[in-house]
mmCIF file of the N, C-alpha and C atoms, coordinates in Angstrom:
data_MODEL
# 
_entry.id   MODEL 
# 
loop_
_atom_site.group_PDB 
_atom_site.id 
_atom_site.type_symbol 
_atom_site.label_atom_id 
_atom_site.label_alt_id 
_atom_site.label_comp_id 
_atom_site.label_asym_id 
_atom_site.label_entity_id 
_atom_site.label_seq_id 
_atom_site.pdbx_PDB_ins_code 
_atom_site.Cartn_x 
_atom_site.Cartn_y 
_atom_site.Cartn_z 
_atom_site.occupancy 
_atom_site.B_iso_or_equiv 
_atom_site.pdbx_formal_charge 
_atom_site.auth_seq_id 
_atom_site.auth_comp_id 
_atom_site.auth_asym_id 
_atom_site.auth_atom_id 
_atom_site.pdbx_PDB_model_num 
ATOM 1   N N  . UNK A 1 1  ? -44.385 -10.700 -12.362 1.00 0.00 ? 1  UNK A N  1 
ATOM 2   C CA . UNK A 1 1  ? -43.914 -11.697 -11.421 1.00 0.00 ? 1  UNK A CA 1 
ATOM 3   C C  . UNK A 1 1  ? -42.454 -12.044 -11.732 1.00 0.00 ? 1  UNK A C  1 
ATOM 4   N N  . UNK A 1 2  ? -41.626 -12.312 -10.599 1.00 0.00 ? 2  UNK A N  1 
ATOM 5   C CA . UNK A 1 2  ? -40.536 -12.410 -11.322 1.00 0.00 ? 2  UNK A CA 1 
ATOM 6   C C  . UNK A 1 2  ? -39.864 -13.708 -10.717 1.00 0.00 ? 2  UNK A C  1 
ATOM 7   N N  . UNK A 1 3  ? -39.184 -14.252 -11.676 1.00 0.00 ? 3  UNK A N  1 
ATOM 8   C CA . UNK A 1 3  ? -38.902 -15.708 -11.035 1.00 0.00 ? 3  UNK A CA 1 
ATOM 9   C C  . UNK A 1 3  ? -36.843 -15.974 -10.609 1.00 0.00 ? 3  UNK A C  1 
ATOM 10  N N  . UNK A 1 4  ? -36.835 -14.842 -9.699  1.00 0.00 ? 4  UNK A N  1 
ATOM 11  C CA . UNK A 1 4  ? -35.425 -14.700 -9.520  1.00 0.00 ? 4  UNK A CA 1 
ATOM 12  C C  . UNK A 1 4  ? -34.842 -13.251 -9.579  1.00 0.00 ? 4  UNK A C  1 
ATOM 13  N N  . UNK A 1 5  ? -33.076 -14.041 -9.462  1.00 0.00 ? 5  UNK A N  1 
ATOM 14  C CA . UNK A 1 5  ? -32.474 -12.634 -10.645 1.00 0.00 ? 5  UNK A CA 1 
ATOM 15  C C  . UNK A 1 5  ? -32.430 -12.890 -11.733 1.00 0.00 ? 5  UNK A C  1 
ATOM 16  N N  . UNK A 1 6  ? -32.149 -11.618 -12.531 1.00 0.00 ? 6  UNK A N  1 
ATOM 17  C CA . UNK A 1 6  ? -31.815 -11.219 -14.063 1.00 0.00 ? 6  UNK A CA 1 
ATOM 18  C C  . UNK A 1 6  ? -30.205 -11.407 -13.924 1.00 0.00 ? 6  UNK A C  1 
ATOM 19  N N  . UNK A 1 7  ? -29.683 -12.181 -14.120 1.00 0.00 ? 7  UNK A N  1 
ATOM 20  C CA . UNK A 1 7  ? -28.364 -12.268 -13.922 1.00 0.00 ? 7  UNK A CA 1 
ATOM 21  C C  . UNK A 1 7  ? -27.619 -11.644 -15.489 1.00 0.00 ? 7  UNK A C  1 
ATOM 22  N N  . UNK A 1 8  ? -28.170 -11.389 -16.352 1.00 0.00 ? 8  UNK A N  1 
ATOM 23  C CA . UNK A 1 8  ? -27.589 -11.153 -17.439 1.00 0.00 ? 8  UNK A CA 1 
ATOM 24  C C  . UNK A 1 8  ? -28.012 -9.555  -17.636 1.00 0.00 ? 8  UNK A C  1 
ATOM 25  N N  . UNK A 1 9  ? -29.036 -9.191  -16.780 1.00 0.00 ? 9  UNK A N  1 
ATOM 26  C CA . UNK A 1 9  ? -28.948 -7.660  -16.478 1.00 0.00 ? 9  UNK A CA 1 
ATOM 27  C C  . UNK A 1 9  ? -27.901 -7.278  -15.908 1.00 0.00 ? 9  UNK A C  1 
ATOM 28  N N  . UNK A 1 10 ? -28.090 -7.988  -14.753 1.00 0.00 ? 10 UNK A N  1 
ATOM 29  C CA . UNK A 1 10 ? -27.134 -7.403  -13.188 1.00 0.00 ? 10 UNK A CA 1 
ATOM 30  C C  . UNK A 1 10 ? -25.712 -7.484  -13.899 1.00 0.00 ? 10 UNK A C  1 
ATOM 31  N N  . UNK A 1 11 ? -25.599 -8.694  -14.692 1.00 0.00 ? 11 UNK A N  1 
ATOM 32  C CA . UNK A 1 11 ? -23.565 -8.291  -15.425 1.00 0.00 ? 11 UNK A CA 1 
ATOM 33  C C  . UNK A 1 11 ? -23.687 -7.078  -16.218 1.00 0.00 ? 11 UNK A C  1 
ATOM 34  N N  . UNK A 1 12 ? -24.504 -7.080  -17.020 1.00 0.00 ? 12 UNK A N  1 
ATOM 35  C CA . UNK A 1 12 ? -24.551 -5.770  -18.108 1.00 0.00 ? 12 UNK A CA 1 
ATOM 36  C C  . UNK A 1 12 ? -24.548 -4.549  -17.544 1.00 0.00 ? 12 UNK A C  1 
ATOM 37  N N  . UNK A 1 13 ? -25.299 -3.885  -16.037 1.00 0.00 ? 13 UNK A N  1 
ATOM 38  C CA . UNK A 1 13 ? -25.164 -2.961  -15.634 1.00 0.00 ? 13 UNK A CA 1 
ATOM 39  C C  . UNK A 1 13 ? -24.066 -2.849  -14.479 1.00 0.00 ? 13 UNK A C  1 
ATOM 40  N N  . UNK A 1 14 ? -23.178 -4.088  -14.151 1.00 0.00 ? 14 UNK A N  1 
ATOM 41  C CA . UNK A 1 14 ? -22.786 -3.678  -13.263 1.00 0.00 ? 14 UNK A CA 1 
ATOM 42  C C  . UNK A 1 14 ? -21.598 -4.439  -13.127 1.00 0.00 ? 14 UNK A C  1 
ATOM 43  N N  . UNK A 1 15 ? -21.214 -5.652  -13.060 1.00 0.00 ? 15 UNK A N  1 
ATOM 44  C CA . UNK A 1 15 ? -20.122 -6.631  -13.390 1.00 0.00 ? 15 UNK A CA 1 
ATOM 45  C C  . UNK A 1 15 ? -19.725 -6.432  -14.725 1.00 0.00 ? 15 UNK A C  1 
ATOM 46  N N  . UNK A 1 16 ? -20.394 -6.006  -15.257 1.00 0.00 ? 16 UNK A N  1 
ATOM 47  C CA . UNK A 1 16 ? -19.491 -5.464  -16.624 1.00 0.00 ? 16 UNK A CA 1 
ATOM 48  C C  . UNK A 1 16 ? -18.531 -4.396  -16.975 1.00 0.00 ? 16 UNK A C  1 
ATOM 49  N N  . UNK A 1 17 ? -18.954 -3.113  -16.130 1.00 0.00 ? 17 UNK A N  1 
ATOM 50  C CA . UNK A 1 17 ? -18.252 -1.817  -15.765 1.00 0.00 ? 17 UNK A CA 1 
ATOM 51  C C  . UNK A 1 17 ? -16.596 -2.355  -15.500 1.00 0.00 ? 17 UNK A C  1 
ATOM 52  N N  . UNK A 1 18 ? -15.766 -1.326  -16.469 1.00 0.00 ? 18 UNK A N  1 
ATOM 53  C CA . UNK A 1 18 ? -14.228 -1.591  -16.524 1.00 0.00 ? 18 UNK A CA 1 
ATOM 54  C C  . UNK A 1 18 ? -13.795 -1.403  -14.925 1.00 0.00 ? 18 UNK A C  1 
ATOM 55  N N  . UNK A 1 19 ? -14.448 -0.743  -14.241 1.00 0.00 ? 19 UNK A N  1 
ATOM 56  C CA . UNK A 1 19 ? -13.880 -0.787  -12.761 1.00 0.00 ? 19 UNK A CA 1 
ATOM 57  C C  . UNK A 1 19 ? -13.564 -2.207  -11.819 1.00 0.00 ? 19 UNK A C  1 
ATOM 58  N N  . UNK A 1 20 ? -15.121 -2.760  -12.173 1.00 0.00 ? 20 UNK A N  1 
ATOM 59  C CA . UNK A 1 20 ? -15.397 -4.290  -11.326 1.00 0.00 ? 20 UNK A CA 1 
ATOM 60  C C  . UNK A 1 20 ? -14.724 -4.890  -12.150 1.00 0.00 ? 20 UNK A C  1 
ATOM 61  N N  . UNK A 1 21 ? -14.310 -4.816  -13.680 1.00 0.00 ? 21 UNK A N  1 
ATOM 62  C CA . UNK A 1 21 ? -13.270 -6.075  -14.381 1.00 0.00 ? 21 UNK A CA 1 
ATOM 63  C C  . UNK A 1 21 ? -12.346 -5.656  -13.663 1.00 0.00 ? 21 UNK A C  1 
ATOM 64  N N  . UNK A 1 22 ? -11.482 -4.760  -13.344 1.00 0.00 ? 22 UNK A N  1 
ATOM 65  C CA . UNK A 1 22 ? -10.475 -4.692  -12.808 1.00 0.00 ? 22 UNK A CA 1 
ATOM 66  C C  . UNK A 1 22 ? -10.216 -5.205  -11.468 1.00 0.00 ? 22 UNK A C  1 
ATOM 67  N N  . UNK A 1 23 ? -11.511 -4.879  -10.558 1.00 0.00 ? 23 UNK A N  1 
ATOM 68  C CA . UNK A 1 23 ? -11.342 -5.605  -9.300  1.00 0.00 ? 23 UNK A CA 1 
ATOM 69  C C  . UNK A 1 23 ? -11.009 -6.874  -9.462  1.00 0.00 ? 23 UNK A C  1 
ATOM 70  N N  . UNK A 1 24 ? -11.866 -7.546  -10.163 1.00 0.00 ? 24 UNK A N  1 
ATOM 71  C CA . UNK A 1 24 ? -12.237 -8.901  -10.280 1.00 0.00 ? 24 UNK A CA 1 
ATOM 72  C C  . UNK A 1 24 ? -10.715 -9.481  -10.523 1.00 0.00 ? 24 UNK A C  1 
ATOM 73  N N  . UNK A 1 25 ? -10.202 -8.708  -11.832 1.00 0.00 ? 25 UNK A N  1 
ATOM 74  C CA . UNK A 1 25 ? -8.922  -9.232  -11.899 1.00 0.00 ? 25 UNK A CA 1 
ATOM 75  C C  . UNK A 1 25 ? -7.387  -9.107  -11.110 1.00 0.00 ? 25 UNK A C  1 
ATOM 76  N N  . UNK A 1 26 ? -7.898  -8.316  -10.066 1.00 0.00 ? 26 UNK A N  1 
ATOM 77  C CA . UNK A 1 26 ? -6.795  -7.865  -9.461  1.00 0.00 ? 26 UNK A CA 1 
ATOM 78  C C  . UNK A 1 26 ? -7.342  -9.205  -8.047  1.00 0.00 ? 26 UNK A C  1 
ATOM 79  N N  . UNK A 1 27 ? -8.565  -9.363  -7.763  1.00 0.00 ? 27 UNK A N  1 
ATOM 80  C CA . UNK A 1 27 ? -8.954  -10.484 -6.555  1.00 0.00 ? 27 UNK A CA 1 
ATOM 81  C C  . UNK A 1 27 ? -8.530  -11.655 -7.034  1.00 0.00 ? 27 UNK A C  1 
ATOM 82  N N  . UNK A 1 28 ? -8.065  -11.940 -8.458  1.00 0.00 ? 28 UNK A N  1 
ATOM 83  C CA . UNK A 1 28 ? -8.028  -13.438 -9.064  1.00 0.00 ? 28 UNK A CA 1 
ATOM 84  C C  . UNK A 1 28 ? -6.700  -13.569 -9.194  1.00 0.00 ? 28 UNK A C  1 
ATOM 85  N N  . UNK A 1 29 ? -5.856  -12.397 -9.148  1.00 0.00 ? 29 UNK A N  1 
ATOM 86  C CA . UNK A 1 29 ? -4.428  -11.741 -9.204  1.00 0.00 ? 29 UNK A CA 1 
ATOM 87  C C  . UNK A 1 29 ? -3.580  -12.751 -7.610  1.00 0.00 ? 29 UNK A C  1 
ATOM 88  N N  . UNK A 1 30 ? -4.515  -11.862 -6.663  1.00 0.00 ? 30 UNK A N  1 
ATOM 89  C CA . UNK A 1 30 ? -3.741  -11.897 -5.400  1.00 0.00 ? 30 UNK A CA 1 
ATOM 90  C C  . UNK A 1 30 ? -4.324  -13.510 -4.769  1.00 0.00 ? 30 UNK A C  1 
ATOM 91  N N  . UNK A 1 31 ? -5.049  -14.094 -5.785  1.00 0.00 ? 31 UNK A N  1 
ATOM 92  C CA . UNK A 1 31 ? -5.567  -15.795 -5.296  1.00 0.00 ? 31 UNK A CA 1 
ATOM 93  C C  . UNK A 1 31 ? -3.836  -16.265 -6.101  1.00 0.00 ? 31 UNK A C  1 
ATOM 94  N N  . UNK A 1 32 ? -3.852  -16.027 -6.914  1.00 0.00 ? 32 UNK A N  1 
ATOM 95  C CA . UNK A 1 32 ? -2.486  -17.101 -7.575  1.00 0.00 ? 32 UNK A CA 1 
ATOM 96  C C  . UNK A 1 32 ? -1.816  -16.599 -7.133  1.00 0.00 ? 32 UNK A C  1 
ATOM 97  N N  . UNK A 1 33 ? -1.649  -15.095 -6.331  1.00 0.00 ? 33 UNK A N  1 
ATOM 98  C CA . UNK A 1 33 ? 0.086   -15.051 -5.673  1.00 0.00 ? 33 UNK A CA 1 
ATOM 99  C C  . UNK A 1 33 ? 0.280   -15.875 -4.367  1.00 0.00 ? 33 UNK A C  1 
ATOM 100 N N  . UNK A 1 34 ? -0.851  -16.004 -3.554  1.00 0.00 ? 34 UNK A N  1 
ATOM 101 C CA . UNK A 1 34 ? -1.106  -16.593 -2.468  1.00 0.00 ? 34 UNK A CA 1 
ATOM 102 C C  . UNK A 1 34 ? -1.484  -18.072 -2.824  1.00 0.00 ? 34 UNK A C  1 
ATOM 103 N N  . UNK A 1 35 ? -1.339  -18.364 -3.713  1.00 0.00 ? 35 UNK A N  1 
ATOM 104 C CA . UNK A 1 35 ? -1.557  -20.063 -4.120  1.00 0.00 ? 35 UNK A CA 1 
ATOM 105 C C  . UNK A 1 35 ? 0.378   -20.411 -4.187  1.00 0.00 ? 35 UNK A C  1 
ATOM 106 N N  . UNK A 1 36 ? 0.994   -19.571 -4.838  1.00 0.00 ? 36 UNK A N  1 
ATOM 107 C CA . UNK A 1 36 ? 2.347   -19.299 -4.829  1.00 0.00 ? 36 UNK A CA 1 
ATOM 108 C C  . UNK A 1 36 ? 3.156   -19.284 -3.740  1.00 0.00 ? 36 UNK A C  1 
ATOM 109 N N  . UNK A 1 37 ? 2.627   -18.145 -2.755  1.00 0.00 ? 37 UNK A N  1 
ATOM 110 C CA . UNK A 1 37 ? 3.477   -18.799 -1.482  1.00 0.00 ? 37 UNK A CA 1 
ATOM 111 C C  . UNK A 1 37 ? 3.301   -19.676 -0.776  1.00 0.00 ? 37 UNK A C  1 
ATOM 112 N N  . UNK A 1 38 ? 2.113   -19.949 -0.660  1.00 0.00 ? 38 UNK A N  1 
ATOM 113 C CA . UNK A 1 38 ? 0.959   -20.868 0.734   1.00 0.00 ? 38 UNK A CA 1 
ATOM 114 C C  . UNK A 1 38 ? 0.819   -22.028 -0.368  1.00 0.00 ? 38 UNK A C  1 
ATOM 115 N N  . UNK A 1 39 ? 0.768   -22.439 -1.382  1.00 0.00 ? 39 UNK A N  1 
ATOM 116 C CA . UNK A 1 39 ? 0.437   -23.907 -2.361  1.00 0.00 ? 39 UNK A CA 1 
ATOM 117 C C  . UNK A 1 39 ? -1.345  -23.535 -2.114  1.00 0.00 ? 39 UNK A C  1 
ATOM 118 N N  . UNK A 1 40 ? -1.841  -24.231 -2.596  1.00 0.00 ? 40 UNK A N  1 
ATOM 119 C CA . UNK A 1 40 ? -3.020  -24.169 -3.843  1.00 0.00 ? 40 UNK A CA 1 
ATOM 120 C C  . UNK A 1 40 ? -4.048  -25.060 -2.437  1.00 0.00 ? 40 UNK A C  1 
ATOM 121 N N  . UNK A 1 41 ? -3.531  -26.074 -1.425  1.00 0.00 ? 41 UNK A N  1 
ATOM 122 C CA . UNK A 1 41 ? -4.194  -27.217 -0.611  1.00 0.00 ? 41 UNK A CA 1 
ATOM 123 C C  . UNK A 1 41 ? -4.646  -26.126 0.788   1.00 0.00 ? 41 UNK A C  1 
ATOM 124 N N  . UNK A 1 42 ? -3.947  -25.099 0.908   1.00 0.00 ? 42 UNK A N  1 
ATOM 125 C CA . UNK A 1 42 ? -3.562  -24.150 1.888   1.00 0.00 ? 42 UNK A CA 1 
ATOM 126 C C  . UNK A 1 42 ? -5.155  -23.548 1.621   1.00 0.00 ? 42 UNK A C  1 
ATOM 127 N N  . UNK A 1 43 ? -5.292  -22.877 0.179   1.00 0.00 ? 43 UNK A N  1 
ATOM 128 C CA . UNK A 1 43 ? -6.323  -22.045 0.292   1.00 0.00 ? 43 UNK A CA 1 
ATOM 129 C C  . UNK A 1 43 ? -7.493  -22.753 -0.255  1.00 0.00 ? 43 UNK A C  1 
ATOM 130 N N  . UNK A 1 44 ? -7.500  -24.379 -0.206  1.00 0.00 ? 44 UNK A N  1 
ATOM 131 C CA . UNK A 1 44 ? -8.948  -25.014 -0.495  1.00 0.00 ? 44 UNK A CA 1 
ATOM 132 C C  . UNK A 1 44 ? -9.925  -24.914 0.321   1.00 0.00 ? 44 UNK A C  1 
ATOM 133 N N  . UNK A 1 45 ? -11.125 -24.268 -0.203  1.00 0.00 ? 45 UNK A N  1 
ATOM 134 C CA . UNK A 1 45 ? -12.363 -23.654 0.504   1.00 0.00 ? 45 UNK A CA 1 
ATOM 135 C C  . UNK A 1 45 ? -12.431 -22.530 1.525   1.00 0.00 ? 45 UNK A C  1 
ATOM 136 N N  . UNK A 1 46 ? -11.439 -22.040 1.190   1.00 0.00 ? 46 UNK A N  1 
ATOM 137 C CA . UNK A 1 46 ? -10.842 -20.431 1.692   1.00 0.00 ? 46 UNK A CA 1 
ATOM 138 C C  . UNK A 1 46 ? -10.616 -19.427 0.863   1.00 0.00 ? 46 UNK A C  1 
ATOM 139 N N  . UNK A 1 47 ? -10.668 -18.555 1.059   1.00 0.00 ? 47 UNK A N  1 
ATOM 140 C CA . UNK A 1 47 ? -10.703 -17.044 0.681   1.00 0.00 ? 47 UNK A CA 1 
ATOM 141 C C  . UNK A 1 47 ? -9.497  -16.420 0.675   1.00 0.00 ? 47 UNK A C  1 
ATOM 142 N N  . UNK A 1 48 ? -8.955  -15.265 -0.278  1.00 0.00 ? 48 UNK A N  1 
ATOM 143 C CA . UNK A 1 48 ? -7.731  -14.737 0.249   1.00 0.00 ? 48 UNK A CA 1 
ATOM 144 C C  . UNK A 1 48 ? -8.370  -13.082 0.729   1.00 0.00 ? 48 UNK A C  1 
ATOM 145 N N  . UNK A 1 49 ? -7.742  -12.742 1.877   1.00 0.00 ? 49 UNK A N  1 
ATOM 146 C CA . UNK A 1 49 ? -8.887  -11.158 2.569   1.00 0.00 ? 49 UNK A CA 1 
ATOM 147 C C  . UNK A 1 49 ? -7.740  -10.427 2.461   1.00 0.00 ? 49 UNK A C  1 
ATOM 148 N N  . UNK A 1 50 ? -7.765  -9.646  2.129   1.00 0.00 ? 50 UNK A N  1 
ATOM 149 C CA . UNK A 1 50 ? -7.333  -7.805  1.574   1.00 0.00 ? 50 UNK A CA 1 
ATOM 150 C C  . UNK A 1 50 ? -7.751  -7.019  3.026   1.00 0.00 ? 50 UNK A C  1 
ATOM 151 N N  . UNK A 1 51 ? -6.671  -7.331  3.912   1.00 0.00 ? 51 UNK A N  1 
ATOM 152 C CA . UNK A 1 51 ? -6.524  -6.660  5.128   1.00 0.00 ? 51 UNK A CA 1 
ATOM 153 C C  . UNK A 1 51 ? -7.119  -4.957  5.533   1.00 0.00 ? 51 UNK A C  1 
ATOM 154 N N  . UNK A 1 52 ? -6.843  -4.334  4.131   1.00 0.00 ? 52 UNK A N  1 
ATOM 155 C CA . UNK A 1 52 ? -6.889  -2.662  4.227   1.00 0.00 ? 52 UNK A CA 1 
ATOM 156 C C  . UNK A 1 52 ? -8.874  -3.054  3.250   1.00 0.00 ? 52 UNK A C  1 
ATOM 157 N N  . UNK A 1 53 ? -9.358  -4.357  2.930   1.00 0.00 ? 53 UNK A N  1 
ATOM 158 C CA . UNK A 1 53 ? -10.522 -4.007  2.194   1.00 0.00 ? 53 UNK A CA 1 
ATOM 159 C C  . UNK A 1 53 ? -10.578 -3.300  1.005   1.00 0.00 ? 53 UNK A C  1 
ATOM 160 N N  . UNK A 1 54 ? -9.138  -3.023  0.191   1.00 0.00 ? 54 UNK A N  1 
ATOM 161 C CA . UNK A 1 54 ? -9.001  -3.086  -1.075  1.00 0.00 ? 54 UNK A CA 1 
ATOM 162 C C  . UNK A 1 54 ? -8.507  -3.602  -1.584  1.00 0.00 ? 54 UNK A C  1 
ATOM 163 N N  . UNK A 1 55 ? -9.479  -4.514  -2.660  1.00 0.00 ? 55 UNK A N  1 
ATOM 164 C CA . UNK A 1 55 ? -9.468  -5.443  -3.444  1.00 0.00 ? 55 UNK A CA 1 
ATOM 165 C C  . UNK A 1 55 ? -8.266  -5.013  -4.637  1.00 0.00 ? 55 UNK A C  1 
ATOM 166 N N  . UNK A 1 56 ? -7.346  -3.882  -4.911  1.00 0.00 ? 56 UNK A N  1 
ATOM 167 C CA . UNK A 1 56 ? -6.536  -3.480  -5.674  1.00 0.00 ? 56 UNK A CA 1 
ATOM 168 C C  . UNK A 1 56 ? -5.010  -3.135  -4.921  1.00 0.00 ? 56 UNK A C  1 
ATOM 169 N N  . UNK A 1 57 ? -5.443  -3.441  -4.126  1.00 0.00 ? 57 UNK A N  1 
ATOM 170 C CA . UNK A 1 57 ? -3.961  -3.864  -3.307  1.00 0.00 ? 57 UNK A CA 1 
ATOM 171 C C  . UNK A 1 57 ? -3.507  -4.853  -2.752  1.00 0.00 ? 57 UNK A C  1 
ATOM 172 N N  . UNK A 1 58 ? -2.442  -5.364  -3.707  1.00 0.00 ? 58 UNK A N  1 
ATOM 173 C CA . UNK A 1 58 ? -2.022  -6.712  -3.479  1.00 0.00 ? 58 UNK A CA 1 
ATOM 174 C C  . UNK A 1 58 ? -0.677  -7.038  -2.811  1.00 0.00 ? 58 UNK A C  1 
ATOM 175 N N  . UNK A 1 59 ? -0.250  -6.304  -2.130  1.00 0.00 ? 59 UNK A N  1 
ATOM 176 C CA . UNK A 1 59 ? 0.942   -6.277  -1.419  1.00 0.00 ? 59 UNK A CA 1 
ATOM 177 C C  . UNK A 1 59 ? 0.717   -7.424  -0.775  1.00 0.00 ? 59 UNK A C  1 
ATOM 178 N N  . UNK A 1 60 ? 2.327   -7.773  -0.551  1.00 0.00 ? 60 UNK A N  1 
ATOM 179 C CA . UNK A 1 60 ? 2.466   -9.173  0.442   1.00 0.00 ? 60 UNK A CA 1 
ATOM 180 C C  . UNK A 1 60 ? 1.598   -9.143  1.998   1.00 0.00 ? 60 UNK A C  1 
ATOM 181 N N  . UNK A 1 61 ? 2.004   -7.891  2.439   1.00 0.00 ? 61 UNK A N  1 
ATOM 182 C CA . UNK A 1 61 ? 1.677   -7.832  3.604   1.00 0.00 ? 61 UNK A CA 1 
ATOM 183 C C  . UNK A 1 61 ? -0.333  -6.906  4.156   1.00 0.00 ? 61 UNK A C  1 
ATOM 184 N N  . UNK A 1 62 ? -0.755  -6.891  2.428   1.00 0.00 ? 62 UNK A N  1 
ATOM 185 C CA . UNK A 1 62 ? -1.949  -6.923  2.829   1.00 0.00 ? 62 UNK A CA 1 
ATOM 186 C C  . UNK A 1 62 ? -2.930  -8.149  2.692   1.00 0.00 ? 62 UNK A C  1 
ATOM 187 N N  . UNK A 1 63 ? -2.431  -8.866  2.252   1.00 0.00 ? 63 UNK A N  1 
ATOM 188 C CA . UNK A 1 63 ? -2.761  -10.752 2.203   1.00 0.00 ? 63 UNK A CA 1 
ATOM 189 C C  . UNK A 1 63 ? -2.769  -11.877 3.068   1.00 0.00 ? 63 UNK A C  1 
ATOM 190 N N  . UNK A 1 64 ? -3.836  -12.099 3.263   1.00 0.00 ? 64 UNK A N  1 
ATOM 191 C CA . UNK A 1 64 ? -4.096  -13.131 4.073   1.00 0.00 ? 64 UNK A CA 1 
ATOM 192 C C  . UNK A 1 64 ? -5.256  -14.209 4.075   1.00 0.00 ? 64 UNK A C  1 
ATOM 193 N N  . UNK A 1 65 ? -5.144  -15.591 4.391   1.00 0.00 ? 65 UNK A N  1 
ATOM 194 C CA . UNK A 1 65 ? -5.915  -16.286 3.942   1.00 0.00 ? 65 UNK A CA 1 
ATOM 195 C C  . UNK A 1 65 ? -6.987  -16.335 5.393   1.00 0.00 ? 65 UNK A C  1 
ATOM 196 N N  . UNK A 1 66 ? -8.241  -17.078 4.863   1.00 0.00 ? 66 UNK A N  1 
ATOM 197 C CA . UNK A 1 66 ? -9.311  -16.482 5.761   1.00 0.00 ? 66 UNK A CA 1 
ATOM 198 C C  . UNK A 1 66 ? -10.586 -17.389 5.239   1.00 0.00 ? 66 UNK A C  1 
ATOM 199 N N  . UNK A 1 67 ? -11.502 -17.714 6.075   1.00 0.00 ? 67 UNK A N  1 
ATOM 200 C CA . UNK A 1 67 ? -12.441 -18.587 5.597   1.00 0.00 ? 67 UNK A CA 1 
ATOM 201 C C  . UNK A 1 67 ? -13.346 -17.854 4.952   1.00 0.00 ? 67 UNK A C  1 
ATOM 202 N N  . UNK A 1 68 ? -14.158 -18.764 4.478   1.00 0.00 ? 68 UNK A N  1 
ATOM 203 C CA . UNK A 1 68 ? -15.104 -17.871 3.088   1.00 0.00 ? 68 UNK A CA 1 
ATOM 204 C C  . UNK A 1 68 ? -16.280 -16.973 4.428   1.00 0.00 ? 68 UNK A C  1 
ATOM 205 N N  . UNK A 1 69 ? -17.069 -17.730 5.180   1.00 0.00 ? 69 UNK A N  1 
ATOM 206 C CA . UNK A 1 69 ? -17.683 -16.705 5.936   1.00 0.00 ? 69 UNK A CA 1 
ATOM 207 C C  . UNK A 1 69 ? -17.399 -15.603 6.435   1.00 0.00 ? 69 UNK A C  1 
ATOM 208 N N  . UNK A 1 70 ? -15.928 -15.474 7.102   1.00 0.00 ? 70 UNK A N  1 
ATOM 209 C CA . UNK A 1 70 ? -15.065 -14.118 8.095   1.00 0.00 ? 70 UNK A CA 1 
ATOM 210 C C  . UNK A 1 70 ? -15.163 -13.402 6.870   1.00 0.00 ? 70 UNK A C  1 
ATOM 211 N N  . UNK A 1 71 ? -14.162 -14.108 5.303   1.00 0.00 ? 71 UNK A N  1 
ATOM 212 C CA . UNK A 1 71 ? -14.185 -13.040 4.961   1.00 0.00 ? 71 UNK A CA 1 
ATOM 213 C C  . UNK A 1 71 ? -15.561 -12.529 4.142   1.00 0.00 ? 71 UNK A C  1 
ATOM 214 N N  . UNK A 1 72 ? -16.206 -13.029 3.774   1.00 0.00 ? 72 UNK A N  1 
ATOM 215 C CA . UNK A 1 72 ? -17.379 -12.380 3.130   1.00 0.00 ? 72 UNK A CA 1 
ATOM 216 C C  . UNK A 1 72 ? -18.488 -11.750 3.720   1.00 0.00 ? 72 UNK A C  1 
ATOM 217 N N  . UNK A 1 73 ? -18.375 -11.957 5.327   1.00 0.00 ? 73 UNK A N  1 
ATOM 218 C CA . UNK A 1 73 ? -19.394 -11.571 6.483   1.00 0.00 ? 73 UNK A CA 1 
ATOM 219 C C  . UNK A 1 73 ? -18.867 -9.966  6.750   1.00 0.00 ? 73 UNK A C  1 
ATOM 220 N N  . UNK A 1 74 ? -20.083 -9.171  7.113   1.00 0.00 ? 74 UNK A N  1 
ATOM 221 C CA . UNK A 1 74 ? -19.508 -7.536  7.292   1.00 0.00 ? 74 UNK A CA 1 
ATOM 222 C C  . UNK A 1 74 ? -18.820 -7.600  8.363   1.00 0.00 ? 74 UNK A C  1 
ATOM 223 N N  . UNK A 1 75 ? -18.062 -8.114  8.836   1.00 0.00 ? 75 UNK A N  1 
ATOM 224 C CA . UNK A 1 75 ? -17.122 -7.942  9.713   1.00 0.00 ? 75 UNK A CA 1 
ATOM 225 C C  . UNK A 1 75 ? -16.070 -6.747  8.801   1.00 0.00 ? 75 UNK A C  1 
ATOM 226 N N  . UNK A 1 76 ? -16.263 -5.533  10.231  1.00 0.00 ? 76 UNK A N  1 
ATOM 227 C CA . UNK A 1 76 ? -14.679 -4.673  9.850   1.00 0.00 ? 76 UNK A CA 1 
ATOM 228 C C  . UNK A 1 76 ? -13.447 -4.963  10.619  1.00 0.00 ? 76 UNK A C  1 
ATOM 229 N N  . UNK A 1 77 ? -12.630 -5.197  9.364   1.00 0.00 ? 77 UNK A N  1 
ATOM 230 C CA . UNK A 1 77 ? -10.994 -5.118  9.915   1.00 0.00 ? 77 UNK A CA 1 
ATOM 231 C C  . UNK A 1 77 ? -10.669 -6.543  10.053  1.00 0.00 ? 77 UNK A C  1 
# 
């Protein structure tokens, strides 16, 4: 019976992998550059969305701020 997730599995096999640290740190990357241009009040309870959908490209002009549903909903493009 299981009472949930295994959240300390699911990091070990998978949020742990040097690939997803890198995402992770490159998504936490392009939040403080965009807290930088736009101020920090701009992106409260908002999201910053990676226009091209990679999370490792942080160009100015693939950045944009976006509500947490649009961007986390499978919406393409």
């Amino acid at each position: 019976m299981s009472n949930g997730r295994d959240y300390k599995k699911e990091y070990d096999t998978y949020h742990s992998t040097n690939i997803q640290k890198k995402k992770r740190a490159s998504r936490n990357q392009a939040r403080a550059l965009m807290i930088r241009k736009k101020g920090k009040s701009a992106l409260a309870g908002k999201d910053v969305h990676h226009k091209d959908r990679n999370a490792m490209n942080n160009s100015s002009g693939n950045l944009s701020v976006a509500s947490k549903s649009t961007n986390r909903g499978n919406n393409k493009g």
